[in-house]
C-alpha positions as CSV (number, residue, x, y, z in Angstrom):
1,X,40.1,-0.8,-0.1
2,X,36.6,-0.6,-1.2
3,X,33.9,0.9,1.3
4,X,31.7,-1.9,2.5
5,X,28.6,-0.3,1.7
6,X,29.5,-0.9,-1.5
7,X,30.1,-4.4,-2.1
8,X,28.9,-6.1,1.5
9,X,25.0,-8.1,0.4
10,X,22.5,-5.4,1.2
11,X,21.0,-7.5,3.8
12,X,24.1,-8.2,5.6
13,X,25.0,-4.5,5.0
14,X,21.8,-3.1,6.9
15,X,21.6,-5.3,9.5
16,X,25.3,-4.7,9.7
17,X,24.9,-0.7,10.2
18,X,21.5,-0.6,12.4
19,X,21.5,-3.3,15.1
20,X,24.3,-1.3,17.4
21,X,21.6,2.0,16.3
22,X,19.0,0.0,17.4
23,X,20.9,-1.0,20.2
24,X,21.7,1.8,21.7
25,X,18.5,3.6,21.2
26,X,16.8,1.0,23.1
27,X,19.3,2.3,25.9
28,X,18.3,5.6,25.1
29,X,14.5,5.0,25.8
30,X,15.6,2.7,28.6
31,X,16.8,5.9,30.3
32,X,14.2,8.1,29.2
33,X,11.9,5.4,31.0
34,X,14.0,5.0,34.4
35,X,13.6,8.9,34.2
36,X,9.9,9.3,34.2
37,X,9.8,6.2,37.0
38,X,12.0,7.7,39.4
39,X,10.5,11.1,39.1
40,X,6.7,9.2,39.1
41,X,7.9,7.6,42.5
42,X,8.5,11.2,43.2
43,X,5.1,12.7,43.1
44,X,2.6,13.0,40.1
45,X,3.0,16.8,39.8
46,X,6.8,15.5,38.7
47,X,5.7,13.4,36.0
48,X,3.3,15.3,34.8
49,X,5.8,18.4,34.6
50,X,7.9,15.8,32.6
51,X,4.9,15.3,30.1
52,X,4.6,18.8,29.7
53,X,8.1,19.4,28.7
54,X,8.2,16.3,26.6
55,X,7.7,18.5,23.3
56,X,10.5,21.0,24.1
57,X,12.7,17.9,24.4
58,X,11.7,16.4,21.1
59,X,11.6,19.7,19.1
60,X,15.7,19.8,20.3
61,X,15.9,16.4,19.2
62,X,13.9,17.9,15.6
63,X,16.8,20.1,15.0
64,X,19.4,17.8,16.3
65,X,18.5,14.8,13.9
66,X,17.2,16.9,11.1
67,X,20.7,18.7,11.1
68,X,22.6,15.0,11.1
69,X,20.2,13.8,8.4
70,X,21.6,16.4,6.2
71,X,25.5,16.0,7.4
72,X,25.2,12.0,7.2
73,X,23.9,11.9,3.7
74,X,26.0,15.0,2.3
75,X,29.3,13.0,3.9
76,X,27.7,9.8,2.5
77,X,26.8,10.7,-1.1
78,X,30.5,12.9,-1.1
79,X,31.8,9.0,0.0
80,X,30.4,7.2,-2.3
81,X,31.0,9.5,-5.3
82,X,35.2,9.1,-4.1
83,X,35.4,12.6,-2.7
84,X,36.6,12.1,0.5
85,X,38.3,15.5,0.6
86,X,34.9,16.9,0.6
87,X,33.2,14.3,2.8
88,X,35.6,15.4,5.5
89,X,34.7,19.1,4.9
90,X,30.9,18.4,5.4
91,X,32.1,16.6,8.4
92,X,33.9,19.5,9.9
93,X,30.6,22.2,8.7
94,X,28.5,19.9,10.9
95,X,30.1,20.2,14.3
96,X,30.0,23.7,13.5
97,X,26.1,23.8,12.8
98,X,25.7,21.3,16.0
99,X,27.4,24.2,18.2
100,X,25.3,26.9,16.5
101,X,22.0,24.6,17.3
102,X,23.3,24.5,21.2
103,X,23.8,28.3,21.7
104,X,20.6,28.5,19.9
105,X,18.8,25.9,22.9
106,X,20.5,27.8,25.4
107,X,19.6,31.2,24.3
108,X,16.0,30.7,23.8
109,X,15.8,28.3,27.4
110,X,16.6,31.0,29.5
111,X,14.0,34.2,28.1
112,X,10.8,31.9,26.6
113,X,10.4,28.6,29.0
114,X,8.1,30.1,31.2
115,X,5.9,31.3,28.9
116,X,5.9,28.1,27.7
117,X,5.1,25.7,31.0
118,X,2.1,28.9,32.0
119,X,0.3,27.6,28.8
120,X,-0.2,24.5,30.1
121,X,0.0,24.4,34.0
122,X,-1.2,26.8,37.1
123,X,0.2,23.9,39.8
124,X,2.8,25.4,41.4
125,X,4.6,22.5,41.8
126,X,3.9,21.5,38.1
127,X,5.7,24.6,37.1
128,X,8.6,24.5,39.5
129,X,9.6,20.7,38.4
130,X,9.2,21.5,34.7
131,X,11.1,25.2,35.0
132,X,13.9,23.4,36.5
133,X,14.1,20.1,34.2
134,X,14.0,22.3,31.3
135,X,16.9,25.0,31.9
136,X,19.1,21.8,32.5
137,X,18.7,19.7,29.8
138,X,18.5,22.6,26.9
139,X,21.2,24.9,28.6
140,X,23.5,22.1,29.2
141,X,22.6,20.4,25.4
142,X,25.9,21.2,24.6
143,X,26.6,17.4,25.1
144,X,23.4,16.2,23.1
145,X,24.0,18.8,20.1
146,X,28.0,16.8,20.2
147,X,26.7,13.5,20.4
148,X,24.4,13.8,17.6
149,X,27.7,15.3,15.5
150,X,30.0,12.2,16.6
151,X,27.2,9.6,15.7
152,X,26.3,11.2,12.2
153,X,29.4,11.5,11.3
154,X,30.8,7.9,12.3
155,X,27.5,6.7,10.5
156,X,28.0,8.0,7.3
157,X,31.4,6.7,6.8
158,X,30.4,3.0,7.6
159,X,31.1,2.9,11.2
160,X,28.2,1.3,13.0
161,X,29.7,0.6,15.9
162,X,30.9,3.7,17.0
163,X,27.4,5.6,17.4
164,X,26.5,2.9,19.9
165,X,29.4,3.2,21.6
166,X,28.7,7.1,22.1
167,X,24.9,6.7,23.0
168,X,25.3,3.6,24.9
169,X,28.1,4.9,27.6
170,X,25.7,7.7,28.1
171,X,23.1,6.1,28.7
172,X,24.5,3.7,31.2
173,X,26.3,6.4,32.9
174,X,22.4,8.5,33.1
175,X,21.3,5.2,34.4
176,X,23.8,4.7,37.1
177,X,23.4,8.4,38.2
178,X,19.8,9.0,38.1
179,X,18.8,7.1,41.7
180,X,21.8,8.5,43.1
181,X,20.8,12.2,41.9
182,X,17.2,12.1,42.6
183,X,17.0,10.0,45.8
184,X,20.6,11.4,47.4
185,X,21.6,7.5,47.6
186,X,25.4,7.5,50.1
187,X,27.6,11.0,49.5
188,X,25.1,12.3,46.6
189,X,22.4,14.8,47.4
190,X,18.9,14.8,47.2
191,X,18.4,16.5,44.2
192,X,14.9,15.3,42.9
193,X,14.2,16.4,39.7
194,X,17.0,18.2,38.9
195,X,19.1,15.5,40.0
196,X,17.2,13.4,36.8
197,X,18.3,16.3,34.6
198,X,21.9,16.4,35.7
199,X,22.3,12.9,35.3
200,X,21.3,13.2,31.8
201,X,23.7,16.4,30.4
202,X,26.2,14.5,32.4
203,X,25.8,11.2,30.3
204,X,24.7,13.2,27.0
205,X,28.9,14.9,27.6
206,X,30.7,11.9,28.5
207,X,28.9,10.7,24.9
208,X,30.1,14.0,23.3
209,X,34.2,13.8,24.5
210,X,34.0,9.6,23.3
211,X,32.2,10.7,19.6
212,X,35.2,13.2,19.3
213,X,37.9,10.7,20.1
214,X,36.4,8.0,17.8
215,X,36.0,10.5,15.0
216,X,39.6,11.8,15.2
217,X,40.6,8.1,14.7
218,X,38.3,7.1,11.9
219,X,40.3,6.2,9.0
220,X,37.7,7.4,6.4
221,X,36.8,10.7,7.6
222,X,39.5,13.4,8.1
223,X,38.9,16.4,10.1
224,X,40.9,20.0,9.3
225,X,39.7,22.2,11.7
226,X,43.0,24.5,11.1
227,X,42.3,27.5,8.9
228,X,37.9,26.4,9.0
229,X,35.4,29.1,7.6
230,X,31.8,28.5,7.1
231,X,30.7,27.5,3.3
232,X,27.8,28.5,2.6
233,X,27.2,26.0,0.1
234,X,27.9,23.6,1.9
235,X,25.7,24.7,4.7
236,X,22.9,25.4,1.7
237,X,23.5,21.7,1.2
238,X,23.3,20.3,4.4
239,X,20.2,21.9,5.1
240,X,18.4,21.9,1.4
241,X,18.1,18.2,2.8
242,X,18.0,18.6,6.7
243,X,15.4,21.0,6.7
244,X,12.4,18.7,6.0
245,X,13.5,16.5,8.2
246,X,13.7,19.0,10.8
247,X,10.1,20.3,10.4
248,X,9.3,16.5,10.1
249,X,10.6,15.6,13.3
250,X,9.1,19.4,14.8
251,X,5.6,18.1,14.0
252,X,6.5,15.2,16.7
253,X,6.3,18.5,19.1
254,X,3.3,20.2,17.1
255,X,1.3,17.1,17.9
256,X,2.2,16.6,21.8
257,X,1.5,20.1,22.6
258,X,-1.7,20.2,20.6
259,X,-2.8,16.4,22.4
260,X,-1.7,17.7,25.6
261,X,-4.0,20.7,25.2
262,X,-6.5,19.1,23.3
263,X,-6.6,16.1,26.4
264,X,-6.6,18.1,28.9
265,X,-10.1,19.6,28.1
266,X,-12.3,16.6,27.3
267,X,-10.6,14.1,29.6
268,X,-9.3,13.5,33.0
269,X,-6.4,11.7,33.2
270,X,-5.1,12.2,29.5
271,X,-2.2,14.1,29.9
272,X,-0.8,11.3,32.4
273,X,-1.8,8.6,29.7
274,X,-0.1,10.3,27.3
275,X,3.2,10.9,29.1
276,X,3.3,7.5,29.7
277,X,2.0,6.2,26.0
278,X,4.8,8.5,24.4
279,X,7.8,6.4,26.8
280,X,6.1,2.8,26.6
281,X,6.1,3.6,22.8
282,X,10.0,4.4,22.5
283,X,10.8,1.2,23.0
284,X,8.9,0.1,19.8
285,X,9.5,3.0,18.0
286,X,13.7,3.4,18.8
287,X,14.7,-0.1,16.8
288,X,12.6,1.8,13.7
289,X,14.5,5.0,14.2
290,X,17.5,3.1,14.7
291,X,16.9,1.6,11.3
292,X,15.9,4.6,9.8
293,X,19.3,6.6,11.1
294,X,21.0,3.2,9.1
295,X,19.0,3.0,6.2
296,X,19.9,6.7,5.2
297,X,23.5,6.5,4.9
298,X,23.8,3.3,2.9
299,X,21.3,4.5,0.6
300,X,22.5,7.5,0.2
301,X,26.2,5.9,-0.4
302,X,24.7,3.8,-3.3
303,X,22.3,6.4,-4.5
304,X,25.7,8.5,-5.2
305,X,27.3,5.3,-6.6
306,X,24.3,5.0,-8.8
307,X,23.9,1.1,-8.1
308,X,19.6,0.8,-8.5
309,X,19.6,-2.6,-7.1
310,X,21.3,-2.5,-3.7
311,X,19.2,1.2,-3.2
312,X,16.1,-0.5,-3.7
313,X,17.3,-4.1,-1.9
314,X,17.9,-2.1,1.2
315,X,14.1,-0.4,0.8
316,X,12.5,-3.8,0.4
317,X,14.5,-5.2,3.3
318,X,14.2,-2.4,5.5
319,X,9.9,-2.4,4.9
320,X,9.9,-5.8,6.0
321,X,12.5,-5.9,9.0
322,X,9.8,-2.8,10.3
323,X,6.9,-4.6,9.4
324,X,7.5,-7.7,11.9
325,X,9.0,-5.3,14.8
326,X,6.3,-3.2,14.6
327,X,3.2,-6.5,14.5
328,X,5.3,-7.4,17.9
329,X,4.5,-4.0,19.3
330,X,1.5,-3.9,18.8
331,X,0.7,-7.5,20.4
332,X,2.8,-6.4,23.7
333,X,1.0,-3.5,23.9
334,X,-2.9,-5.3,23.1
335,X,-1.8,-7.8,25.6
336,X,0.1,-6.2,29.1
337,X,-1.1,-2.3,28.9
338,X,-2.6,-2.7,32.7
339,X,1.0,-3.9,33.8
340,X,3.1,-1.9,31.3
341,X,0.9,1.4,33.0
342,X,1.8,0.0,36.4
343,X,5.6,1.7,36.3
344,X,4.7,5.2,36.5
345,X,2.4,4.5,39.6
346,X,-1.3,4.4,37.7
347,X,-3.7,4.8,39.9
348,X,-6.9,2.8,39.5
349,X,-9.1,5.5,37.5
350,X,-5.9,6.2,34.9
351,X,-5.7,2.3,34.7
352,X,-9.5,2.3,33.5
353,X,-9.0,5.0,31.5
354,X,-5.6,4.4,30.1
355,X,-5.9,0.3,28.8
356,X,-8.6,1.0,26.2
357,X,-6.4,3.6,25.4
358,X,-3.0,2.0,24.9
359,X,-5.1,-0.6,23.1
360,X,-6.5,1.6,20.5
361,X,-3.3,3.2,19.7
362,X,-1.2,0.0,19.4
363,X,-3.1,-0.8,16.0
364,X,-1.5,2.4,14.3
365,X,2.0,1.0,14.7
366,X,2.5,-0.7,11.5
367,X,1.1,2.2,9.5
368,X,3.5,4.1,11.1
369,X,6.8,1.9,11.2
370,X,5.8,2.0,6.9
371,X,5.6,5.5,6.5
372,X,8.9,6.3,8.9
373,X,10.4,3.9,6.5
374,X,9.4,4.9,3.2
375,X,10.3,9.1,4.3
376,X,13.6,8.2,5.1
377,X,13.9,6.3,1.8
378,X,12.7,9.6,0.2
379,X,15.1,12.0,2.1
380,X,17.9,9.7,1.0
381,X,17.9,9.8,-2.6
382,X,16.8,13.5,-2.7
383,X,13.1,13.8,-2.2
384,X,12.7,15.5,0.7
385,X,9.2,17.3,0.2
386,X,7.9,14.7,0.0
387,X,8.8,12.8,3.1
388,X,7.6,16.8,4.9
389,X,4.4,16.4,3.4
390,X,4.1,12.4,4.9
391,X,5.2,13.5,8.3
392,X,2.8,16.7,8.2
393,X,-0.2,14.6,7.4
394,X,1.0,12.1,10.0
395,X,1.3,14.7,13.0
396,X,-0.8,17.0,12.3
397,X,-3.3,17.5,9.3
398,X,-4.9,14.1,9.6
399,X,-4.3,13.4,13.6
400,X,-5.3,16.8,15.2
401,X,-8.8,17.2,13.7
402,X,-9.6,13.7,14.1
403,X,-9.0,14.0,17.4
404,X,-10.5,16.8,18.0
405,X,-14.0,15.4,16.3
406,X,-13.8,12.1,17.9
407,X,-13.0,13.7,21.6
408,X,-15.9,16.2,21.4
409,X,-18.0,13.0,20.4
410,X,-17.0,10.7,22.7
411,X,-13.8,11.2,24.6
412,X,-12.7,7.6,24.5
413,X,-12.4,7.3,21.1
414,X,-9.7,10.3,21.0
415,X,-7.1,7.6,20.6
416,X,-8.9,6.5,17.8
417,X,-7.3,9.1,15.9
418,X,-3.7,7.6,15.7
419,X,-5.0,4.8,13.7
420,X,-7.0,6.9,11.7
421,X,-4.3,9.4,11.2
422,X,-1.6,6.6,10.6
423,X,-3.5,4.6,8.1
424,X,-4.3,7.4,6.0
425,X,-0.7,8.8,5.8
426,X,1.3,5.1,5.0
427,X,-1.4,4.8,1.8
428,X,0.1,8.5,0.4
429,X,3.5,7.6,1.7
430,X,3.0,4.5,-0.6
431,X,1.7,6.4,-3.6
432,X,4.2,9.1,-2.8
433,X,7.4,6.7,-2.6
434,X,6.5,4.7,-6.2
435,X,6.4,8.2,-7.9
436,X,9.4,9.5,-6.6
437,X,11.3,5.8,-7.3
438,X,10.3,6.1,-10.8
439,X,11.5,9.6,-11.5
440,X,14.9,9.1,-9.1
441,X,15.9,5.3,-10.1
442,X,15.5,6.2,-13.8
443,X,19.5,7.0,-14.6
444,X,20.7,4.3,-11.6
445,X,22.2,1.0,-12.7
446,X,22.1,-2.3,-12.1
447,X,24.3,-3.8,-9.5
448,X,25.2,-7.7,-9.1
449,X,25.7,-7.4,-5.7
C-alpha cells in the first residue's frame, strides 16, 4: 500500500499530520502553565526560581528535539526512498542517542546546577526551590528523552496520532497530579515545589512506556534491537542534520539567560514579566511548533521521493496556516495582557510594568511564526546552516544588543527588541529560503498530486 504522505492532497496531508501535534502541545503548555500558577499561589520566590530555571529546561528540550529532527527526517527520507530496512535502523540508533542524551542530563544535574542558580539568585529561598525543581526534572528526564524517541519515530512513518497520544496522557496525568503534589490534597503530601516536579517525570514516563508500545505495533517501522551496535554513520547522519537544530533551539536558552541577566539590572520586575511572557507565549507558539514537528517529516518524505510540487505545496500552506495563528496571537495578547498577567498573582506595580510590555512584544509574533516556518523548511530538504544562522540572528545577534541599547536608554523599550530582532531575522530567513529552493528543487519533479 502506498504511504499517504505520498499520494494524500498536501493540504489534507499537513493538516492531517499536525493538528493531534498541535493538540497535544497545547496540553503541553497547558501544563507548563498550571505549573507556574500553582507554584505562583505558592510564593513569588517559587515562581521566580521557576523563571530562573526556565533555560536549563529548554536547553534539555534543545537536545531532545534537535536529536528527533535528525531521527524523524533520516527515518523519513529512508521511507520515502523505499528503504524501510534502513528506516527501522535509524529508528533503533535514535532510542539509543535519546538514552545517551538522559545520562548526559543526569550527569551534568547533579555536579553544575548550583553553579548555575548562584549566577542569578542570592534569595535563599530562590535557590532552595530552583535546586530542588531542577535535580527532578533533569535527573528523572529519562521519561522526556523516551517520549521525544516514541513521538519522532511515530511521526516520521505517518503516524500522527500516536505522538498525541504520548504527550497528551502525560500531560493530563501532570495535570491531575500537580494540586495533589504541591498542595497535599486527601492521602498525598504536601510536597510544594517538588511535588510540581514529580508530577511532571511522572507524566513525561507514563508517556515514554505508551510511545514504546505504539511503536512496537506500528506497521511501518520495525524495530531489531537483538544483536544492535552503534553505526557511526548513521549517527554522523542523524546529527549532520540534528545538530543545527540543536544549537538552534540552545539559542532559545542563550537568550533567556542573557534577558534574565540583562532584566534584572535595568528593571524591577522583569524577570517576573518574563517568566510569565515566556508561558502566556506557549500557547501561541506550541500550534507553530506543532506544525513545524509535522511539516518536517512530510517534506522530508517527498524531498526523498523527489516530488517538487507537494514539497513546496506543503511550504506555501504551512506559511499561511502560521500566518493567521500567529495575527490571532498577537490580537489576544494587544487586547487582555492585564487579565492574562492576573494568573501568576501580578501585583499592581508588575501589572504597570508588564502590559506595555506584553504589548510590545506581541507585534513580533508573525515575524517569528515565518522564520520558525521557513528553518524547518530548510532543515528538511538538507539546508541546515542556514536555518542555524536564522535562529542565531533571531536569539541572539540581533535581540541581545538591541536590548541591551534600548534598556540602557530607556528601560521600557527593552521589549522593543523582540520586534526589532524578529523583523530583521524573517527578511534573511526569506532571502535565505528562495536561494536554498533554487539550488535544492532544481533535480525534483513535478507531482500531479
Amino acid at each position: 500500500m502506498e504511504n499517504k504522505m505520498a499520494v494524500m492532497p498536501v493540504r489534507r496531508l499537513l493538516l492531517h499530520m499536525s493538528w493531534p501535534m498541535m493538540l497535544s502541545m497545547l496540553i503541553q503548555a497547558l501544563y507548563n502553565m498550571v505549573d507556574s500558577v500553582f507554584v505562583a499561589q505558592l510564593s513569588g520566590a517559587g515562581f521566580e526560581a521557576l523563571s530562573l530555571v526556565y533555560p536549563i529546561q529548554t536547553l534539555m528540550i534543545a537536545v531532545c528535539v534537535g536529536t528527533g529532527v535528525g531521527v524523524n527526517a533520516m527515518i523519513a527520507r529512508r521511507l520515502g526512498e523505499k528503504r524501510s530496512e534502513e528506516a527501522g535502523r535509524v529508528a533503533v540508533h535514535g532510542y539509543f542517542l535519546y538514552l545517551m542524551t538522559w545520562l548526559a542530563f543526569a550527569g551534568v544535574s547533579l555536579t553544575l546546577l548550583r553553579g548555575y542558580m548562584g549566577l542569578f539568585t542570592s534569595d535563599p529561598d530562590t535557590l532552595r526551590y530552583g535546586m530542588q525543581y531542577l535535580t527532578i526534572v533533569t535527573v528523572g528526564s529519562l521519561g522526556k528523552c523516551g517520549q521525544f524517541a516514541g513521538e519522532r519515530v511515530l511521526q516520521a512513518s505517518g503516524d500522527a496520532v500516536g505522538p498525541m497520544i504520548i504527550q497528551g496522557l502525560g500531560a493530563v496525568i501532570n495535570l491531575v497530579l500537580d494540586p495533589l503534589l504541591i498542595f497535599g490534597i486527601g492521602p498525598f503530601p504536601r510536597l510544594e515545589v517538588v511535588g510540581a516536579a514529580l508530577a511532571t517525570v511522572i507524566g513525561q514516563l507514563v508517556g515514554m512506556a505508551v510511545g514504546l508500545v505504539l511503536v512496537r505495533r506500528n506497521p511501518v517501522i520495525h524495530l531489531r534491537v537483538k544483536g544492535f551496535r552503534p553505526s557511526g554513520a548513521i549517527v554522523r547522519d542523524i546529527y549532520r542534520i540534528g545538530a543545527p537544530a540543536v544549537v538552534m533551539q540552545a539559542l532559545t536558552t542563550v537568550m533567556s539567560m542573557g534577558m534574565n541577566k540583562l532584566l534584572a539590572l535595568i528593571t524591577r520586575h522583569g524577570v517576573f514579566i518574563l517568566g510569565a511572557y515566556f508561558r502566556l507565549q506557549s500557547f501561541i507558539f506550541m500550534p507553530i511548533f506543532g506544525l513545524n514537528n509535522a511539516l518536517i517529516p512530510v517534506v522530508s518524505f517527498n524531498y526523498g521521493a523527489k516530488s517538487r510540487s507537494r514539497v513546496s505545496g506543503l511550504i506555501r500552506f504551512a506559511l499561511t496556516l502560521t500566518v493567521g495563528i500567529m495575527a490571532a496571537g498577537t490580537l489576544v495578547l494587544l487586547l487582555l495582557p492585564g487579565p492574562l498577567l492576573g494568573f501568576f498573582d501580578a501585583a499592581p506595580a508588575v501589572m504597570a510594568e508588564g502590559i506595555p510590555a506584553l504589548r510590545l512584544v506581541a507585534l513580533s509574533f508573525v515575524f517569528a511564526g515565518v522564520s520558525i516556518i521557513l528553518c524547518s523548511a530548510m532543515q528538511a530538504v538538507g539546508a541546515p546552516v542556514c536555518s542555524l544562522a536564522v535562529s542565531l540572528l533571531r536569539q541572539a545577534v540581533f535581540l541581545l544588543p538591541a536590548a541591551a541599547l534600548l534598556g540602557w536608554n530607556s528601560p521600557p523599550l527593552v521589549w522593543l527588541s523582540f520586534l526589532l530582532a524578529e523583523a530583521g531575522s524573517c527578511g534573511i530567513a526569506l532571502l535565505l529560503y528562495r536561494r536554498v529552493s533554487r539550488v535544492k528543487y532544481a533535480g525534483l519533479k513535478e507531482s500531479t498530486t
